[in-house]
N, C-alpha and C positions, 0 to 999 in steps of 0.2 A: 504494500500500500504506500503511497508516495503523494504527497499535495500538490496540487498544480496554482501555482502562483500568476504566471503572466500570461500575456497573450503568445503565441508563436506563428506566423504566416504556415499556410497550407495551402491544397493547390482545390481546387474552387470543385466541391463532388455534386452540383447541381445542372441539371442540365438545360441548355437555353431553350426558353417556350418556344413549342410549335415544332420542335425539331425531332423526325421518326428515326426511332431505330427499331434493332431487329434483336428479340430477346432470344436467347439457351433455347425454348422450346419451339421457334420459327416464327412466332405471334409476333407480327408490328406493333409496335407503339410510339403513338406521339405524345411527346412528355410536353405538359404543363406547366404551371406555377403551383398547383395543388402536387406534382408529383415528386418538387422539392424536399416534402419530409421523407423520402425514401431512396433522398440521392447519394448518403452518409455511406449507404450499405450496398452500394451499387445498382447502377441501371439494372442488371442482370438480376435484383434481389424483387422486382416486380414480377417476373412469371411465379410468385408465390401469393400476388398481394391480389385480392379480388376484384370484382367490377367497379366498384367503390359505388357512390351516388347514384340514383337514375331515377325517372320519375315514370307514372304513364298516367294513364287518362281509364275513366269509369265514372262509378256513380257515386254520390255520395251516402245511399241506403242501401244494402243489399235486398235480393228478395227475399232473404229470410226475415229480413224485420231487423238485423242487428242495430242496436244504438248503436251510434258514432259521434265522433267529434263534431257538433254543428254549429258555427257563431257567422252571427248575421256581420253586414258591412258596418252596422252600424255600431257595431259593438266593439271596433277595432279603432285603436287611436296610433299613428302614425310618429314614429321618433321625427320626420321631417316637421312636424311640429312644431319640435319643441325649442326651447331658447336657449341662444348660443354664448355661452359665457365663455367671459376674457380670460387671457394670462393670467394678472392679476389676484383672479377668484379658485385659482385650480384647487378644486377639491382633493386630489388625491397628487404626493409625488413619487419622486425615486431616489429614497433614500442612500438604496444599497444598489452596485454596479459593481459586477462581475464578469473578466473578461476571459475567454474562452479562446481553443485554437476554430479559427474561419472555417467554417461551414459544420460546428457544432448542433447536435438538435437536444432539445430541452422541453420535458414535463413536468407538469407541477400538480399537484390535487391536497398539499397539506402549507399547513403554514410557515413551516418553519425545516420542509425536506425536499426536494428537485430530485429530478432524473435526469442524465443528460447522455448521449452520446458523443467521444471525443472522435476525431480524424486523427490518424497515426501518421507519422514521418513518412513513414515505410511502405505504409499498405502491406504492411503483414506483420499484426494483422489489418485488417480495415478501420477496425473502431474498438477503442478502450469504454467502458463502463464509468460513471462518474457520477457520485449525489453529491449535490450542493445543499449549503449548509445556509439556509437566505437570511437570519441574523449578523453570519459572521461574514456572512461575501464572501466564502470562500467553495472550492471543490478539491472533493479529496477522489482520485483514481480509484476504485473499490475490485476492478477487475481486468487485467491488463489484455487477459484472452478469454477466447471462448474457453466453457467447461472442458467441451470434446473436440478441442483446436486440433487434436492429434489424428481425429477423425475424420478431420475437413470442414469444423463447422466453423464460422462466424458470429458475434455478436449482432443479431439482428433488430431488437424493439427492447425498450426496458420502460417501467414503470416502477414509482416507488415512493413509500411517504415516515413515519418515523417508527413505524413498527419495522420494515423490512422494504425487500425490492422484488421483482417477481420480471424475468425475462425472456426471449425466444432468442435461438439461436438456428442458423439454415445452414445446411447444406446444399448450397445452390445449385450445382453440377448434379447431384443427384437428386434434388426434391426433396427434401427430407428437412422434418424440423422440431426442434424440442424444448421443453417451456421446464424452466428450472424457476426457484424463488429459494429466498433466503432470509434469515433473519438480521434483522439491525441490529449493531455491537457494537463497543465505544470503541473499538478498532477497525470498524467498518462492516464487514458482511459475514455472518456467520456461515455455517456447511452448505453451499448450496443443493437443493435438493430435484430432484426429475420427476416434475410432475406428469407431463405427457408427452406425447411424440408422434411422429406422423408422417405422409410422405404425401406426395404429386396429389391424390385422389383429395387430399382435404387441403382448403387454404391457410397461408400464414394464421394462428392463432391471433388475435388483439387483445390488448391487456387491461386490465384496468385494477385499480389496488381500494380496498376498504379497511379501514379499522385495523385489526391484524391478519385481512387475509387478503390472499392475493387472488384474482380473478383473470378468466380467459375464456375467450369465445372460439367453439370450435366449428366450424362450416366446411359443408362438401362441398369439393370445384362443380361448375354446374358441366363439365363437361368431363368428371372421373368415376370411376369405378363407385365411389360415396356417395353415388348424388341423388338417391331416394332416400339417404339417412335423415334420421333429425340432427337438426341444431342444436348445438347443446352451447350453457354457460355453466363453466364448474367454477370450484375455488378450494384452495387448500388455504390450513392457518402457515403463516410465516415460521420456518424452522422444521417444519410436518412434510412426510411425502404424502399421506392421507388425502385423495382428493375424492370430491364431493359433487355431482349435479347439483346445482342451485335451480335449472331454469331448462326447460325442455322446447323446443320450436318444429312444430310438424310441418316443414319449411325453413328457409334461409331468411336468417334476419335481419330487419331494414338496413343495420349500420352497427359500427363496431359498439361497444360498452364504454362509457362513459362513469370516471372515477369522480364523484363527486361529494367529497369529506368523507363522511361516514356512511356512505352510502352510494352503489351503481346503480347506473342507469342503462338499461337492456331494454332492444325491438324487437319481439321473436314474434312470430305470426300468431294473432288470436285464436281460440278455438269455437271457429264458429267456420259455415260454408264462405264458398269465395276466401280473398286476400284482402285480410284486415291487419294492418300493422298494429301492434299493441306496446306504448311507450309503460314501460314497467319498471317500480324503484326497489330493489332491495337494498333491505337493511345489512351492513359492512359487519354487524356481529352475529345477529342470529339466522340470518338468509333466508328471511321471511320478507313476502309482497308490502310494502305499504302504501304503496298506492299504485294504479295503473290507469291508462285511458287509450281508449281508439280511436284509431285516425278513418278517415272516409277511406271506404275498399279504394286498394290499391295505391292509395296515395303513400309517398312512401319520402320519410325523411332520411336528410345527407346525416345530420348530428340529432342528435337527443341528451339533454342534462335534466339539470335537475337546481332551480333555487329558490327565494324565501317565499318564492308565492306557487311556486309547483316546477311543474315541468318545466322545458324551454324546450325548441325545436327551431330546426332550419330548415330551407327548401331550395337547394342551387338553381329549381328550378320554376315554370309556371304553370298549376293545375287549368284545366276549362270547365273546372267546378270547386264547389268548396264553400262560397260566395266568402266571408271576410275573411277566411285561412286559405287563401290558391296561391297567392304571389312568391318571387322570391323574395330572401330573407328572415330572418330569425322573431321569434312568438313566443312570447311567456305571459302568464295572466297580469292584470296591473295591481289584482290586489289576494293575498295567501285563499288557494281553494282549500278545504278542510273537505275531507271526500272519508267515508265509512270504513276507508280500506288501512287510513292511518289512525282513525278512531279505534279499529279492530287488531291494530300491530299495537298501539299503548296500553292495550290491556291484557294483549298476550304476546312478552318479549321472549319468551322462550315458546313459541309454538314452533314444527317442524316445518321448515323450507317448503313452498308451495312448487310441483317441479312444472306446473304448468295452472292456468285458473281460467274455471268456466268462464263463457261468455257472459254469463247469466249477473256472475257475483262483479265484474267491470261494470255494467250497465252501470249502475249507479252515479259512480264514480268518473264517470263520462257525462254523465249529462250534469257532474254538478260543475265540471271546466266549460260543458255548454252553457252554463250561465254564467259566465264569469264575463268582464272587459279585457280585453286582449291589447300589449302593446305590438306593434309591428315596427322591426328595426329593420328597415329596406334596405339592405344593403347584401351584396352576394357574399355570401358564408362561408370561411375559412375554417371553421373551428368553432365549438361550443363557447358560449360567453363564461365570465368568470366575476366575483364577484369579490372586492372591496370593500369590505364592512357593505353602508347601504348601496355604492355604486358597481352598478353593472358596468363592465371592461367585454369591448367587444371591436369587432376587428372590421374599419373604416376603408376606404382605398388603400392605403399604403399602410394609415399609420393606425391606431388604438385610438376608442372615441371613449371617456365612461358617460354614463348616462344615469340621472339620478328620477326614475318614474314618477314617484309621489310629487317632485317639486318640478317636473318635467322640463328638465334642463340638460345640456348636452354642450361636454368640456372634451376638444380634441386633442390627444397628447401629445407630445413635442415628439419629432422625426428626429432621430439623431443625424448628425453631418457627415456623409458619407454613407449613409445606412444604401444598400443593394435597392433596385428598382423593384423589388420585392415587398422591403419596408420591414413595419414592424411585425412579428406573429405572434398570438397572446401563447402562453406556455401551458396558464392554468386554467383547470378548470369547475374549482371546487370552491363554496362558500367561507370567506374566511376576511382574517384582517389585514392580510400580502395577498396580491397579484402581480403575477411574475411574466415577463414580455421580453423577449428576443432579437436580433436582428445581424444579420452580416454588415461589418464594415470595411470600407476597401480604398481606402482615397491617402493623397497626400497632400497636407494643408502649404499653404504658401510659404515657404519659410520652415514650416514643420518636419517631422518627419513620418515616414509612411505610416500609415494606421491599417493595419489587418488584423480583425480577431471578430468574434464573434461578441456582443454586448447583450449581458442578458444586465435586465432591469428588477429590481426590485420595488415594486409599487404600494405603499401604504398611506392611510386617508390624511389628509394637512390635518 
């Protein structure tokens, strides 16, 4: 274990929008500005990562009669709204700043622990492991190689908060991939442990961390040998190889899991006729439902969290139904829905994990988000929002805007000088008193000298 102190120049592992290459398994692809988070681990580390986002088109009732998600236009009130406050007034700053070797990536879901991937000198391996410490500004290196480096694998995704870390590792050349987690120690990572493994027929795992356990979604490729399986999200405690179903999907679910404080946020298909996506929260200790709600058949979100007033959700794209939830951009209620399903989790915190939940027992709890007023942050969705004590931290053109709903005000954050055409990226995505935001820097000042490294920020309320 070794502490990484400054920045050091790297050679740039993102690749420029719009540009097709040709992946391991023959499949073209043209990489994005969204495929950035997957550049650390190489182009080649995408023939494991799935279709990501996509939308389509149907109805907003089935014919079976399912309740679903329904809020009128009128019920939705627009962040373009709202009033735009000065310099001067910034609600929230950046204390702490922590620089990183250039083209770093960085998770957050706790207040006071990061995950980050570092870029090697070397390229072998590709990427060193690293949690950050966001009181002290600092990162300490926790894992220099993969587990099974001797096998061929690489560090591939990592998540982590102060219990522990939980990560996948690929075997690219072969398909193959395996989800270890560990425990947190005041000398950094205790035994890592093997939770599961997999090859071609199932996608990259995605990770998400709770309380003290670690979580991971597993989904068949829609075109392997898996691909009538269900979906499952499991989760083992941090230090345990014990792993667990939490959450069963008879179908592939909307979008990866979402780590949000003490609790994830999971889309597995409802149980009802047709394709009902089901935004679902378990609890990070006991792996009990406490609340869920359905979306119109087949509408189908890029992200899903979870903050003070419920859910939250995104949409890359535009439904031809829905009426005040079709557009793109991000949706969270404007004021706490309280729904039966977290009335029924505060009264029973030890009941057994629910591995999937009628349609019957959601109704409710769906139509009580249908009554709710809804904000609408227009803007095309990078990443689930994060929150700052009351301010919501959400990701603008380039840079981080926070938004405060009740007093319906909207503070855009400073772009650092030099930051990539890329901009800012929020890191986190969990309720808390730090929000944590990143960005590549690459320029050299007049007179100065060159600046390369990666800047993550540490954001907490003025």
């Amino acid at each position: 274990m070794r502490v990484r102190k400054g920045p050091a120049p790297r050679p740039r592992t993102d690749g420029p929008a719009g540009k097709a290459v040709t992946l391991p398994n023959g499949r073209e692809l043209t990489l994005t500005r969204r495929h950035f988070l997957y550049g650390v681990a190489g182009v080649a580390a995408l023939a494991l990562v799935g279709t990501g986002a996509a939308y389509g088109a149907g109805q907003s009732r089935g014919s079976d009669g399912t309740a679903t998600l329904t809020v009128p236009t009128s019920a939705v009130v627009s962040s373009n709204d709202f009033e735009d406050m000065k310099d001067a007034d910034a609600p929230v700053v950046a204390n702490t700043t922590i620089k990183l070797p250039f083209g770093s990536l960085v998770w957050v879901c706790d207040d006071d622990i990061g995950a980050c991937l570092l870029p090697t000198e070397t390229g072998k391996p590709l990427v060193e492991m690293g949690l950050l410490d966001l009181k002290a500004g600092k990162c300490t290196t926790v894992l220099e190689h993969a587990v099974a480096e001797a096998e061929g694998y690489e560090i591939y995704d990592v998540r982590a908060n102060s219990a522990g870390a939980i990560w996948t590792e690929a075997d690219i050349l072969d398909g193959l991939w395996r989800v270890y987690a560990a425990k947190r120690t005041k000398k950094g990572l205790g035994e890592p442990q093997l939770l599961d493994e997999g090859d071609g027929n199932w996608e990259m795992p995605t990770l998400a961390c709770a309380g003290t356990y670690g979580f991971w979604q597993r989904l068949p490729q829609l075109d392997g040998n898996a691909r009538v399986e269900n979906s499952l999200l499991q989760r083992a405690a941090f230090g345990s190889a014990d792993a667990e179903v939490v959450y069963e999907s008879q179908g592939r679910m909307a979008c990866a899991p979402t780590s949000c404080g003490d609790g994830v946020v999971a889309t597995p298909r409802a149980r009802a006729n047709g394709t009902y996506y089901q935004m679902t929260r378990i609890d990070g200790a006991s792996g009990a439902v406490t609340d869920a709600c359905v979306l119109p058949s087949s509408m189908k979100p890029m992200e899903c969290s979870w903050g003070p007033t419920g859910f939250t959700f995104a949409f890359d794209g535009i439904y031809s139904y829905g009426d005040g939830i079709a557009n793109l951009g991000t949706y969270l209620p404007m004021a706490p829905v309280v729904t039966s399903l977290a009335e029924a989790a505060e009264d029973g915190e030890d009941a057994a994990p629910e591995h999937s939940l009628p349609i019957e027992s959601v109704n409710p709890a769906t139509r009580a988000y249908s009554e709710a007023s809804w904000l609408h942050f227009a803007r095309d969705p990078r990443s689930a929002p994060a929150w700052c004590g009351p301010w919501m931290l959400a990701r603008s053109q380039t840079n981080l805007v926070a938004i405060d709903r009740e007093g319906r005000r909207v503070f855009p954050l400073p772009l650092e000088n030099g930051a990539s055409d890329y901009g800012d990226f929020l890191a986190s995505t969990h309720l808390g008193k730090r929000a944590v935001s990143f960005c590549n820097v690459d320029y050299a000042p007049i007179g100065g000298e060159q600046q390369k490294h990666c800047l993550v920020k540490v954001w907490e309320q003025a």
